[in-house]
C-alpha positions as CSV (number, residue, x, y, z in Angstrom):
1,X,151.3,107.7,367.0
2,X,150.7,110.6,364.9
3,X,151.7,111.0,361.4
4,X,154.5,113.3,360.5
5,X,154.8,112.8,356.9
6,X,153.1,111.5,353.7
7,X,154.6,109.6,350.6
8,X,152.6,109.8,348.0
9,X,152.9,107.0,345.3
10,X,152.2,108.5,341.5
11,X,150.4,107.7,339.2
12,X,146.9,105.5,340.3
13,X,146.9,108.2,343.5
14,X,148.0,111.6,342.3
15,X,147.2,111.1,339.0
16,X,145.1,108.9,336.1
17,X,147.9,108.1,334.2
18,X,147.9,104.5,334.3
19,X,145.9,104.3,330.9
20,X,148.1,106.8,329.3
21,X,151.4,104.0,330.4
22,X,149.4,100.9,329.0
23,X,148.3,102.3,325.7
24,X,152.2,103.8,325.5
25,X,153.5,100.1,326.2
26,X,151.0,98.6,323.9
27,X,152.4,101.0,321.1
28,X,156.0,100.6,322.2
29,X,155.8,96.9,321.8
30,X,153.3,96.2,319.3
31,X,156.2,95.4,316.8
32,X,157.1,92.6,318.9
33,X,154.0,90.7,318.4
34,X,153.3,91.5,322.7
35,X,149.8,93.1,323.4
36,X,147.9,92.7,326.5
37,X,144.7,93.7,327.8
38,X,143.5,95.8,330.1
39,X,142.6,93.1,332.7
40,X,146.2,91.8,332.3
41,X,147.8,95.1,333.2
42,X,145.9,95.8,336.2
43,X,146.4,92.7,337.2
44,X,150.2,91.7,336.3
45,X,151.7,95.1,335.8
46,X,150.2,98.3,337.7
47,X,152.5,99.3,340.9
48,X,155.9,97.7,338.3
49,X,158.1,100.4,337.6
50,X,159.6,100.6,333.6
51,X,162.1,97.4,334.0
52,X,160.2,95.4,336.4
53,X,157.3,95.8,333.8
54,X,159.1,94.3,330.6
55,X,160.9,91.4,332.7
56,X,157.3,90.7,333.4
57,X,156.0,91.0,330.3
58,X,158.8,89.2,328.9
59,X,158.0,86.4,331.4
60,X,154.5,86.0,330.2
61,X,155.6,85.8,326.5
62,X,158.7,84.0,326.8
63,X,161.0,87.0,325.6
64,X,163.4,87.8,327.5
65,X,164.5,91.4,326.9
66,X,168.4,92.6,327.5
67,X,169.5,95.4,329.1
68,X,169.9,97.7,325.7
69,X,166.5,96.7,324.8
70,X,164.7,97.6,327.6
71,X,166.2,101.2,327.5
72,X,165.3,101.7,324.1
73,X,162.0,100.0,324.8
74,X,161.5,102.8,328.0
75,X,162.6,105.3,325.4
76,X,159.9,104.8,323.3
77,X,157.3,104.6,325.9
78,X,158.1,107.8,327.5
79,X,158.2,109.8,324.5
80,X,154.2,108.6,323.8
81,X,153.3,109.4,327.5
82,X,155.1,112.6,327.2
83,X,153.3,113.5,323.9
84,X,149.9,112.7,325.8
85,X,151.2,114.4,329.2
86,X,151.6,117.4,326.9
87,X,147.8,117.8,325.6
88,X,146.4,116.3,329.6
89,X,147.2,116.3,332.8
90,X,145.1,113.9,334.2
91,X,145.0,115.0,338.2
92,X,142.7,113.0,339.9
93,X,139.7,115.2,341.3
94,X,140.5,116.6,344.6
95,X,144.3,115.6,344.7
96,X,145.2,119.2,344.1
97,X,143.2,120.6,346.9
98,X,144.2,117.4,349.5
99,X,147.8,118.4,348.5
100,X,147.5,121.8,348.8
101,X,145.7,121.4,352.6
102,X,148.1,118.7,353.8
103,X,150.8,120.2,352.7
104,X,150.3,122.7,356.5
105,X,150.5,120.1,358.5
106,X,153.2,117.3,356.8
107,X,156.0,117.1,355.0
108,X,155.1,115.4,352.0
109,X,157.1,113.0,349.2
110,X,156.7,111.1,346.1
111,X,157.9,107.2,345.4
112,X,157.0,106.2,342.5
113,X,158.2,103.5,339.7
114,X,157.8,106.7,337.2
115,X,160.1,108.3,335.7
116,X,161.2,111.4,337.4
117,X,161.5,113.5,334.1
118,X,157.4,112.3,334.2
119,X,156.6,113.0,337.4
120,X,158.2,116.8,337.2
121,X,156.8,117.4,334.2
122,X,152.9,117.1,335.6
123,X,154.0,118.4,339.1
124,X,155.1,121.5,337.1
125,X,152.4,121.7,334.8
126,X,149.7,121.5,337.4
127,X,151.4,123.5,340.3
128,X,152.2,120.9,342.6
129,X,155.9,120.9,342.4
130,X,156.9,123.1,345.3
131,X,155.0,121.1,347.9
132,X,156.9,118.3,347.7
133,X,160.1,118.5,349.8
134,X,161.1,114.6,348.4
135,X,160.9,112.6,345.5
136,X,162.2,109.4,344.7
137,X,161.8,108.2,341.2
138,X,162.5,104.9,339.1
139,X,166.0,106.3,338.7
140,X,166.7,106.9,342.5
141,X,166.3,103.0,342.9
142,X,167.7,98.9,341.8
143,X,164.5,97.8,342.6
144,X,160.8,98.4,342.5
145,X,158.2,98.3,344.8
146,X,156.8,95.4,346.0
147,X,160.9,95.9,347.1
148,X,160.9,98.7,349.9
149,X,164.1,100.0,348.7
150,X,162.0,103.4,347.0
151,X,160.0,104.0,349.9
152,X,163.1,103.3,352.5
153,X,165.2,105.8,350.5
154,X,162.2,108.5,350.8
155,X,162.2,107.7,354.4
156,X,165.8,108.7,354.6
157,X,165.1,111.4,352.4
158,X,162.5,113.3,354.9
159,X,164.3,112.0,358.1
160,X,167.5,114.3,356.5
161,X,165.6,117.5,356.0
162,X,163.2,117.4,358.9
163,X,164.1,119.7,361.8
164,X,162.8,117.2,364.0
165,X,163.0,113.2,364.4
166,X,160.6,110.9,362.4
167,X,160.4,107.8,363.1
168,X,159.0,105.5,360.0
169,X,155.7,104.5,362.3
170,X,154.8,108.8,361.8
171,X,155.0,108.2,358.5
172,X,152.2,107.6,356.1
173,X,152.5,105.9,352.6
174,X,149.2,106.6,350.1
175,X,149.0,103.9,347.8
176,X,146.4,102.4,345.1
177,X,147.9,99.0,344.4
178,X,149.0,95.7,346.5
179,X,152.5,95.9,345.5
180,X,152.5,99.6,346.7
181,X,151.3,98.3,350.0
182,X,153.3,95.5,350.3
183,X,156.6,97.6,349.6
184,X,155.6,101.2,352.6
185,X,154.3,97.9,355.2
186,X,158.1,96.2,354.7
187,X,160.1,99.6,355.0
188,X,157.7,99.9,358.4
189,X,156.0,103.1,357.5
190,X,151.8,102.9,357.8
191,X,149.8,103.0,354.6
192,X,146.5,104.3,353.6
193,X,144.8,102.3,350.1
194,X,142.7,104.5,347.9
195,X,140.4,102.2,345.7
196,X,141.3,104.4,342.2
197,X,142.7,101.1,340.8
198,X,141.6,98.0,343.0
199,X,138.9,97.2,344.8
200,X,138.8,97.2,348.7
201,X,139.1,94.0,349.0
202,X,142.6,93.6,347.4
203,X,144.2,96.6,349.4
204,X,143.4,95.0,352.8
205,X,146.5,94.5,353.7
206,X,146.6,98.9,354.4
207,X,145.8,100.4,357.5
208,X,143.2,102.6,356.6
209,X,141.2,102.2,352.9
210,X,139.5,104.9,351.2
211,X,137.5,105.7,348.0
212,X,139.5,108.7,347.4
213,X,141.5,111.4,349.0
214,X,138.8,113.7,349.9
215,X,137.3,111.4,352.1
216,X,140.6,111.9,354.4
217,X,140.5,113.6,357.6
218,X,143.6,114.6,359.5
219,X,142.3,112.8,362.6
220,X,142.1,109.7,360.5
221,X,146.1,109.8,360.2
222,X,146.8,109.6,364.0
223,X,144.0,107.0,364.2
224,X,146.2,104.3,361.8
């Protein structure tokens, strides 16, 4: 089948921003008592968008966090990403030039559990914006991936504006964590793991892993 389209998850494939959002929750809720460490986030909370990620963490700590609190909670966190976003952008080598090549040949979207005001602000600031036709935010959704809701909305997104038909099976998810996986498999599109966040072993559940987006060939697409 070959691929049409690629959906790009954020931060972990595009971008190393995952430290900047645990050292921005750590602050945001260190007057709570919570803390966590780096083992625990990459293994409880990467691929969680904002909410997901404090009903988790709330979980673990027996808190449970209402809906006023979380938004001044994801207030606070994305003003201390923002203030790092603003001295960094931390594209992941070669993502620019893979976006920049691909973008010939595919359409190409975002799903992400990121904000959208975040994910704007470093498409902008690194000249990536215009290549993106789609992207579907935290906001666009009720539920976070490992739910397929985000990547079934970006589906509908790119099926809208392409002059021809796409079916989901000619569509390509890129994806660095199992709950990324888990949610492009269930909304039936084809995925591709890049080990930037997990090891091999716990993205097997892709069609195609790779150490990094360089490594891609087109042929490889029409090969999942």
């Amino acid at each position: 089948m070959t691929i049409k389209a690629l959906i790009f998850d954020f931060d972990g494939v595009l971008t190393d921003t995952e430290p900047i959002h645990m050292n921005a929750w750590l602050s945001a809720l260190e007057s709570l008592g919570i803390s966590f460490t780096e083992e625990d986030y990459k293994n409880f909370y990467i691929g969680l968008n904002d909410r997901d990620f404090l009903d988790e963490v709330g979980r673990r700590n027996s808190i449970h966090f209402d809906d006023a609190q979380k938004t001044d909670l994801i207030e606070i966190k994305a003003a201390t990403c923002m203030e790092s976003l603003k001295l960094e952008i931390p594209l992941i080598p070669g993502v620019k030039e893979f976006i920049e090549k691909s973008s010939k040949k595919y359409m190409l979207a975002i799903c992400s559990g990121a904000l959208r005001s975040e994910i704007e602000f470093i498409l902008k600031k690194s000249g990536l914006f215009n290549y993106f036709s789609v992207v579907i935010s935290s906001e666009s959704v009720k539920k976070g991936k490992p739910d397929p809701e985000g990547y079934i909305r970006a589906l509908e997104e790119v099926q809208k504006i392409s002059p021809s038909v796409i079916l989901a099976d000619e569509v390509a998810a890129i994806e660095d964590s199992p709950k990324g996986i888990e949610a492009a498999r269930k909304a039936g599109l084809k995925c591709i793991g890049v080990t930037n966040s997990y090891p091999r072993a716990e993205l097997n559940s892709a069609n195609l892993v790779v150490d990094s987006l360089a490594e891609l060939d087109f042929a490889d697409f029409d090969l999942i």
